[in-house]
N, C-alpha and C positions, 0 to 999 in steps of 0.2 A: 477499476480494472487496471494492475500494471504488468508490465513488460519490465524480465530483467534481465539483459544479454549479459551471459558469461564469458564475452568474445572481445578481441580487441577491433576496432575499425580497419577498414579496408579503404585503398584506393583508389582499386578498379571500380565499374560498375555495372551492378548485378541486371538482366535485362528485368521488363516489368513482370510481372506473375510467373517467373521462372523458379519457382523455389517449390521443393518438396517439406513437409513435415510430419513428421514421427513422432508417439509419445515417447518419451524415458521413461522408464521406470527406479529411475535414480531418487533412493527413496529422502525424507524430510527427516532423520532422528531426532532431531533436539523437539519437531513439534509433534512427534510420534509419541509421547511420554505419556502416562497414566495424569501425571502431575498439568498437562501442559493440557491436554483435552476436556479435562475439570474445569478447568480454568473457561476454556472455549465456550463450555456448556455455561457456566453465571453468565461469561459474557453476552451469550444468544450469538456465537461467532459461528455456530455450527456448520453452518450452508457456506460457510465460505470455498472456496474450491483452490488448492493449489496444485499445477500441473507442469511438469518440466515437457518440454518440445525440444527435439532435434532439427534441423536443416539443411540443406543440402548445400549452401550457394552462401560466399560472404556476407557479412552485411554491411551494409555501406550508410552511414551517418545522416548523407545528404538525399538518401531515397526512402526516407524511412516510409513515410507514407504508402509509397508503393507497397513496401514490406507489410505492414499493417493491413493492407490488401489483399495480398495473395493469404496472410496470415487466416485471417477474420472468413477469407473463401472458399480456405482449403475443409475438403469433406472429412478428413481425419477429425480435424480443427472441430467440425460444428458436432462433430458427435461427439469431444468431449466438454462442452461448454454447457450445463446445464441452468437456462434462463429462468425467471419467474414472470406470468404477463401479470396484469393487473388485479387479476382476480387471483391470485398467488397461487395461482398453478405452475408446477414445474411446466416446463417443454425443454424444447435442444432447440439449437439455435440452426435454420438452412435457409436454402435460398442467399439468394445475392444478399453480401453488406456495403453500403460504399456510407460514401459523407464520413466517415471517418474523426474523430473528433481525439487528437494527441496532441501533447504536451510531454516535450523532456523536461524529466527532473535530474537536479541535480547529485551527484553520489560522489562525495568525497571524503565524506565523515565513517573515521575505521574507530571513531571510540564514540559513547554516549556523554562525554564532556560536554556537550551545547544546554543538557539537561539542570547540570547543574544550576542553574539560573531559577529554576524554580522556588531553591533556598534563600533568595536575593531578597524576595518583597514577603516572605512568609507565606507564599501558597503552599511549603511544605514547610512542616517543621523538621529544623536539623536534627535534633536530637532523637528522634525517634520516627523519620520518614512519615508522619499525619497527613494526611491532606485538608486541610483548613476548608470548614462549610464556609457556604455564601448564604444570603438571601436566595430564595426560586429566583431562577430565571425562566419566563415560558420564550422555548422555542417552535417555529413553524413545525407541523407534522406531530405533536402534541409529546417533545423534546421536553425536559425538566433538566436546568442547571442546579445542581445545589451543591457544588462546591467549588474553589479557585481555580484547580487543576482542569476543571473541564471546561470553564469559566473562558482561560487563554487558547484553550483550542479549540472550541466550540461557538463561542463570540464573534469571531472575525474582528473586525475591526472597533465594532462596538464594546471591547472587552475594557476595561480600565487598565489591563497590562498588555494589550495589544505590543505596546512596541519592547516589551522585555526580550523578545525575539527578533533581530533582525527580516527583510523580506528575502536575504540568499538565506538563512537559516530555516524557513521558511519552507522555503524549496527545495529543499535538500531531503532524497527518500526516505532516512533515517524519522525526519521530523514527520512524516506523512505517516509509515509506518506506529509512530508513537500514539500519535491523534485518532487512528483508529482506535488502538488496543485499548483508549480513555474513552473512546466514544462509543465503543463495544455496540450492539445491536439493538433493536427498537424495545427490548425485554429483557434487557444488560439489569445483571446487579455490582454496582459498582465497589470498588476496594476502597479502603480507609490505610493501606500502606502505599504509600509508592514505589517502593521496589519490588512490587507485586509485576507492576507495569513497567516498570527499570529492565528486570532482569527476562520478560517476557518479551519486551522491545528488542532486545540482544539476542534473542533468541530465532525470533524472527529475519531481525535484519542478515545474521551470519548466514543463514539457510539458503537467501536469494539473493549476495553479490559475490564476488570473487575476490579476493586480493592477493596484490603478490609485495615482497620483498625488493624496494627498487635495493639493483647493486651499485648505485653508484652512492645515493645516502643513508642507504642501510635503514631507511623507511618504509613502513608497510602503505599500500595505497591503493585503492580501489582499482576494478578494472573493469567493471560493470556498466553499462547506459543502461537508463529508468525511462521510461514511459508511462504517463497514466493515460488510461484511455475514457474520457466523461463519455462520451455518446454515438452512437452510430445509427445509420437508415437501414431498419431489418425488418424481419416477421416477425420481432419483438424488439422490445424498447432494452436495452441493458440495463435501465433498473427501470421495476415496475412502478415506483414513484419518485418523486422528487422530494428526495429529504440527503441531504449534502454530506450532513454532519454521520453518516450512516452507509451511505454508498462508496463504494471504492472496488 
């Protein structure tokens, strides 16, 4: 689950569960596409839910938490969060959440440059975008590794090219972004191009951060804060199991 403000920081502060929220109907074009929903369907991305929220009150950096609060409580909120409990029945989510479980991520990558790196060790091939098999790997949740590319994102630290990636690159939304769209859903058919997933990463990421034009370096640069949200105390769990490589 992430959080992506469109806003810049503020530095008054907002009181506790003082905030209203609205949906937008400000719609997604580039993942609206015939091309892009195909896509969703191999992946098994279907159920994923994206929804833009308005507010009433700044947001302030250093109260996030609180915000993730009033967020997560507001009755707009739970009517349009549609959960799965463990017998993969839809519900909505109500009743009080608290215990709250967030993490900022980092957002300051405005190109997919960091990508490039997968060219480095032959996880891809240059010459025609391949993504290089591995040996199976079995993962927890009955996961199947069998090539490079899902290898460094899906391994963690047990990967042989774990550290091809720095841990700020790491952290940064674009890379979290990407690791899903490779680790696609429990009944994913995976691609054999990488710029399937190149240009579907760019696709995504433009959708949900902001950026502007600084005028003083004539640089473009994000202006978005990222949130992921792993877990909360509810009438359901935020994801129905624990499988890492899969939940988001």
């Amino acid at each position: 689950f992430f959080f992506a403000f469109g806003t810049h920081t503020m530095t008054s502060v907002a009181d506790k569960c003082n905030f209203q929220f609205e949906v937008s109907n400000t719609p997604f074009p580039s993942l609206d596409t015939y091309e892009m929903k195909q896509k969703l369907v191999k992946w098994d991305m279907t159920r994923m839910q994206m929804t833009r929220f308005r507010f009433d009150e700044p947001f302030v950096r250093m109260n996030a938490e609180e915000f993730m609060q009033c967020f997560f409580n507001h009755k707009e909120v739970q009517g349009c969060i549609m959960m799965v409990d463990k017998r993969g029945s839809p519900m909505y989510l109500s009743g009080k959440v608290s215990d709250i479980k967030c993490q900022e991520l980092s957002c300051t990558a405005v190109a997919l440059d960091m990508f490039d790196k997968v060219y480095e060790r032959d996880l891809v091939r240059e010459d025609n975008n391949y993504i290089q098999k591995c040996m199976d790997i079995f993962l927890d949740g009955g996961v199947t590794v069998s090539d490079k590319l899902r290898e460094v994102f899906m391994c963690g630290d047990e990967s042989e090219n774990y550290d091809l990636f720095t841990d700020d690159e790491r952290n940064e939304f674009i890379w979290h972004v990407m690791w899903r769209l490779v680790s696609g859903g429990g009944m994913c058919q995976y691609e054999d191009d990488f710029t399937i997933y190149r240009d579907a990463c760019k696709d995504f990421y433009k959708e949900m951060i902001g950026v502007v034009k600084n005028p003083h370096t004539d640089e473009v640069e994000t202006t978005s804060i990222v949130y992921q949200i792993s877990g909360f105390e509810a009438n359901v769990d935020l994801f129905a199991r624990h499988a890492p490589n899969h939940n988001f």
